[in-house]
N, C-alpha and C positions, 0 to 999 in steps of 0.2 A: 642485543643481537636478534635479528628478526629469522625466525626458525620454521620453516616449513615441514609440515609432514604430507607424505604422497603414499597415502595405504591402496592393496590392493593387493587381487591374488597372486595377480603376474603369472598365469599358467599357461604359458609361456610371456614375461616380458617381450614386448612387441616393438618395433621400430615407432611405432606412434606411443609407447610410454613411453620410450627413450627423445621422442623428441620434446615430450612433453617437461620432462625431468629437465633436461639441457636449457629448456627455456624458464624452468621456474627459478633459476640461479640469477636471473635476471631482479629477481624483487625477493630475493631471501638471501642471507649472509650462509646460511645452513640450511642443510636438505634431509631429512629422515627419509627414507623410500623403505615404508613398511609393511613386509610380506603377512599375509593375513592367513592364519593358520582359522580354518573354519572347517568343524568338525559337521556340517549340515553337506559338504562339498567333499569329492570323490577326485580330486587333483590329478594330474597327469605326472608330477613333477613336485619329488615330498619339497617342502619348508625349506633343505639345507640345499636342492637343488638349485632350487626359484631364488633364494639368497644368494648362493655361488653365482649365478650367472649373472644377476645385478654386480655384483662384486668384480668381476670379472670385464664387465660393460664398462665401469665406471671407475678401472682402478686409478687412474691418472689427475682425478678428482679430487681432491681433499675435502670441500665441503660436502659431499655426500657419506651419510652413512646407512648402510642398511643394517634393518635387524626384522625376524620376527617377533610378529605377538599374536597372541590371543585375548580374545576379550572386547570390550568395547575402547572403540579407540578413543575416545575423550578421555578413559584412562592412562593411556598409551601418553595421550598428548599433555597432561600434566604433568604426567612424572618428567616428559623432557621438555617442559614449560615451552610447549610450542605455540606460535602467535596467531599461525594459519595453517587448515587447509586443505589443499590443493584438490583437485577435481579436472577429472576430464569428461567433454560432452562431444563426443562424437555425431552424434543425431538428434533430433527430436524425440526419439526412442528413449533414449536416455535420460533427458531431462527429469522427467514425474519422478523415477527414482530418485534420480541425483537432489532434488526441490526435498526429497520429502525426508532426506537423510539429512542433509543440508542443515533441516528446521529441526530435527530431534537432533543433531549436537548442538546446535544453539540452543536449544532449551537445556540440555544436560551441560553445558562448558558455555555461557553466555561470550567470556571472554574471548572465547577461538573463533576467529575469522574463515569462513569457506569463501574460497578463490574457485572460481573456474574456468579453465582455458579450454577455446577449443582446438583443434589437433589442424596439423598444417594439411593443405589440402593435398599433398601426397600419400598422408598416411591417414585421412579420417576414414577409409572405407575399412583399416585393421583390426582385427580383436582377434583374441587368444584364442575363441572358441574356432573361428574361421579358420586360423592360422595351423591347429589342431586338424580338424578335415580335414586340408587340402594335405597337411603332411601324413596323417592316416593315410589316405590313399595316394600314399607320394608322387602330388605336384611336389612343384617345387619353390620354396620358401626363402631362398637364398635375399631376396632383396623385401621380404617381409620380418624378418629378423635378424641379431648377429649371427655370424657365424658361429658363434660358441652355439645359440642355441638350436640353429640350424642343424649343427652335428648331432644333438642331442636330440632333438625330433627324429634324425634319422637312426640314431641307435636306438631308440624304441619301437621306432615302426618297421626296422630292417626284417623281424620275424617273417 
């Protein structure tokens, strides 16, 4: 079985991880989407939030599962003998990070493969940080995210 993992903070899971996720079912039998508890990071949105609204996205799913972790993930990705991965590049911005994480799990897990897709041209201008802002100062986020988390940007920012 070819097992993908798709880590990330997801603060808030964005329409461009969910298309990202959707497409990586295309070349993996199973999907890990693993919420990364990083204690260097001040979240909008604890662990079981960022988890429920994955869950919530993708109940209809069977090959997707999420969970959190901590830790380095090439931990993560042994213990669920995963084969690849997955990675998203939005920009040129991105890449040097994404190249140079890319090279330290391959040196730490030779066997794990990184995939990277980039994001459909509807949704590459998205990220959580952005998505954050605009609903701070409530714009409005309705076709930047689901609706689950769309309600939930607004019950935090309603103050």
């Amino acid at each position: 079985m070819r097992l993908g993992l798709y880590a990330g903070t997801f603060d808030p899971i964005t329409r461009g991880h969910e298309d990202l996720i959707r497409r990586s079912l295309e070349f993996v039998d199973h999907l890990v989407v693993a919420v990364a508890i990083n204690p260097d990071k001040n979240p909008l949105f604890g662990p079981e939030e960022r988890t429920r609204f994955i869950r919530e996205i993708f109940a209809g799913e069977p090959r997707i599962e999420v969970r959190s972790f901590t830790g380095l993930l090439v931990d993560l990705a042994r213990e669920l003998r995963a084969t690849m991965f997955i990675r998203g590049l939005r920009a040129v911005s991105d890449f040097e990070y994404e190249f140079q994480m890319a090279l330290m799990n391959r040196h730490l897990a030779p066997e794990i493969e990184t995939v990277f897709l980039v994001p459909s041209l509807e949704t590459s201008y998205i990220s959580s940080s952005l998505v954050r802002q605009v609903a701070r100062f409530r714009g409005t986020v309705d076709d930047l995210v689901h609706p689950v988390v769309a309600g939930a940007l607004l019950q935090k920012f309603r103050a």
